[in-house]
N, C-alpha and C positions, 0 to 999 in steps of 0.2 A: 869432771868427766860425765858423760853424757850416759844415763842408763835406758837401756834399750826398752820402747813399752812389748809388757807381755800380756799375752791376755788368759788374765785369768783361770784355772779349772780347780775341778775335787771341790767344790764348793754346794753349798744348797741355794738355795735362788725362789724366792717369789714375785708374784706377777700379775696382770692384767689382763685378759682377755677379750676380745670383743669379735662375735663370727657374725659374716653374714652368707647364707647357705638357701639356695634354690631350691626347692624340693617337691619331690613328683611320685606323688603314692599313687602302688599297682596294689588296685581291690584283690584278693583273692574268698574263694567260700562257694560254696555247693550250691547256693541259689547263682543258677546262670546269667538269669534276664537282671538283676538285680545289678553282678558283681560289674558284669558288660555297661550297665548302665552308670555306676560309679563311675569306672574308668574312663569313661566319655565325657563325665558333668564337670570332675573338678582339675581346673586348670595348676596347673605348677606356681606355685610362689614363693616369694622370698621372705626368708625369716633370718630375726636378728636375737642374739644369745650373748651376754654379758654374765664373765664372774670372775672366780681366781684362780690363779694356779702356782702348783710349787713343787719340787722334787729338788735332783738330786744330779749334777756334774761332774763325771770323772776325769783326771787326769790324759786319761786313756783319747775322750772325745763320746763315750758314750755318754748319755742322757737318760733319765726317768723322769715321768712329770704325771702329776694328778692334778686333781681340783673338783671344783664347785661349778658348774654355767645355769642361768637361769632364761630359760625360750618362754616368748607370750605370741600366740600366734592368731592368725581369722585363717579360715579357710570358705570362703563359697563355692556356690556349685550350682550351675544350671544346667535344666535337664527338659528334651522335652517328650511327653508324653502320647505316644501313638497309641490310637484306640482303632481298629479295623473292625464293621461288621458285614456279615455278611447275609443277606436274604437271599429266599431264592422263593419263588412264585410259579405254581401251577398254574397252566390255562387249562379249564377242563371244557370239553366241546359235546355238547350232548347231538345226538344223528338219531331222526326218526323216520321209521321206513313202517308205512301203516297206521298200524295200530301199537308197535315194538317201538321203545327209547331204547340206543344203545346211547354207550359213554365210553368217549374214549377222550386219553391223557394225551394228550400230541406236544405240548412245549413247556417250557420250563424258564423260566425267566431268574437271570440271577445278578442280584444288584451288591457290589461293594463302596461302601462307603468309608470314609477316612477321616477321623476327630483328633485334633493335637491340643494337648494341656502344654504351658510354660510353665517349672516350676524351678523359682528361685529361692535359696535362703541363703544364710553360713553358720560355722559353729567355730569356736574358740575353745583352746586349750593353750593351759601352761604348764611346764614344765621343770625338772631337774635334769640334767645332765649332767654324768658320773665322767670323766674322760681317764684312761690309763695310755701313757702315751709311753713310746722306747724310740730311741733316735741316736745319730751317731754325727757329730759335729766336726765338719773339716775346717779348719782356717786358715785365712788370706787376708792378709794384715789385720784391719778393723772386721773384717766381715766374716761371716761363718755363713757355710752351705749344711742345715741339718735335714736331712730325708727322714723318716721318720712314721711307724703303724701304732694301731695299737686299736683298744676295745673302749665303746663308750657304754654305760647304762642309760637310758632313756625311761627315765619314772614320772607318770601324770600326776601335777597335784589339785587340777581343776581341767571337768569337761564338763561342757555344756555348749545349746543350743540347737538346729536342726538338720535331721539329717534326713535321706533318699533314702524309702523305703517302697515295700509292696502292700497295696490295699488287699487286704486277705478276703474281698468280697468277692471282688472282678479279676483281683490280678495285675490291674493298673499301678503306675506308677503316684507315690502321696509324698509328702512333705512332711513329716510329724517329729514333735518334740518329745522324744522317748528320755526314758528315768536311766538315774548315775549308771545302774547295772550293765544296760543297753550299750553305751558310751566306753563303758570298759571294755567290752567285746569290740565295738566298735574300732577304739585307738589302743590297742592293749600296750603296757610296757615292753622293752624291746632293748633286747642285747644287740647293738651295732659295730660292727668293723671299721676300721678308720685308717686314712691310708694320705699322707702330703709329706711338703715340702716346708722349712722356715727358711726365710735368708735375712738372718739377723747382720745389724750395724751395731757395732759397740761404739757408745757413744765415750765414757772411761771405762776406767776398772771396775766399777757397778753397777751402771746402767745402761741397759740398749734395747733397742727398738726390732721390732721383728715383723713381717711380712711372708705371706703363705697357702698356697692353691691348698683347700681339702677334699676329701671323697668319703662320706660316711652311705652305707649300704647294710639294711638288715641280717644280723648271722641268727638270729635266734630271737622266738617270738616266746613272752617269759607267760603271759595270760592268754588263753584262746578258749575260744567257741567255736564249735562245729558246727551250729546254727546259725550264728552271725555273722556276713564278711567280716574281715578285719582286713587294714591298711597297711603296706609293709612299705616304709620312705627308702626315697636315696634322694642323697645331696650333697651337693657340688657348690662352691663356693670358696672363701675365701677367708681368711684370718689376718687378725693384726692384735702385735702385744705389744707389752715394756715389762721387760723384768728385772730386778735388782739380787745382785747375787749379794748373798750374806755376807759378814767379816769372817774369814778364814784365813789359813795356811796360804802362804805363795810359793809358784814354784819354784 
């Protein structure tokens, strides 16, 4: 007699993870010219994030899942730099009647001129990502539809290289490689919201493959300066796993 496959649940399960997610940070920070200027220089790019994950399936169809992901990223940025000056030039006309010099100011001449800097670099940073995930899994024969939110931590464990700042002489826009401090203002740590979709295939009773649009968007900046912009991401992109559910109770 022929026993029906069932799939699985109430089990624990770990796994593999692999994202790749677009991302497009908006400057925010009390220097104007500055934060404007960020948000014009660096373009959106795509970053890749490998680790593990593992939680917890219930009978029910609900889901928990934590883990591990590790992001290595570049970011560059071109910016170009507007310098306006402006002169402006007296004619002074001297009028003699006799033996009397009068003086009189009659025009005024006023010249602007326009000087443009290119300025290129990038900086590098790498990453932890904390991910807490809740989801709620329907199924259809092999395949499961899970929607699914949840919060991720986003912890720097290396920054470095250069960033867009202001020349504090003129006011101009400079290119400099400021210290770790600077950098920490700069990309500070970051409690994010998280929000998709997996559409796993079960391959058997252990193993399956999963596939998934995500939305991750800043809820909460954990380090900040009121002196310094900081960057606050959001990204869009996509996810693919395999996770293996542990030996356990069937139903």
């Amino acid at each position: 007699m022929a026993v029906p496959y069932v799939l699985p649940k109430a089990e624990w399960w770990i796994g593999v993870r692999a994202t790749a997610l677009n991302e497009q940070v908006t400057w925010k920070g009390e220097q104007e010219r500055l934060v404007n200027a960020l948000n014009a220089a660096e373009p959106a790019t795509t970053n890749w994030a490998l680790g593990l994950m593992g939680g917890r399936t219930w009978r029910s169809g609900l889901q928990v899942g934590t883990g591990l992901l590790y992001e290595r990223a570049e970011r560059a940025f071109s910016a170009i730099d507007r310098q306006v000056t402006v002169d402006q030039e007296v004619n002074t006309y001297y009028v003699t009647l006799n033996s009397e010099v009068f003086v009189s100011q009659v025009d005024t001449i006023t010249t602007v001129s326009t000087s443009e800097r290119r300025l290129t670099a990038a900086q590098e940073h790498a990453l932890l990502r904390i991910p807490i995930e809740v989801g709620w899994a329907f199924d259809l024969w092999r395949f499961q539809f899970v929607p699914k939110v949840g919060l991720a931590l986003d912890l720097h464990l290396q920054r470095k290289g250069t960033v867009l700042d202001l020349d504090g002489l003129d006011g101009g826009l400079i290119a400099s490689r400021p210290g770790e401090a600077m950098l920490r203002e700069r990309q500070p740590d970051l409690l994010l919201a998280t929000a998709g979709f997996d559409l796993a295939y079960t391959l058997n009773e252990r193993w399956s493959l999963n596939i998934g649009p995500q939305l991750m968007w800043t809820a909460a900046v954990l380090t900040r300066s009121t002196d310094q912009p900081h960057g606050l991401p959001q990204r869009a992109g996509i996810g693919f796993g395999m996770t293996y559910l542990l030996p356990g109770k069937r139903p």
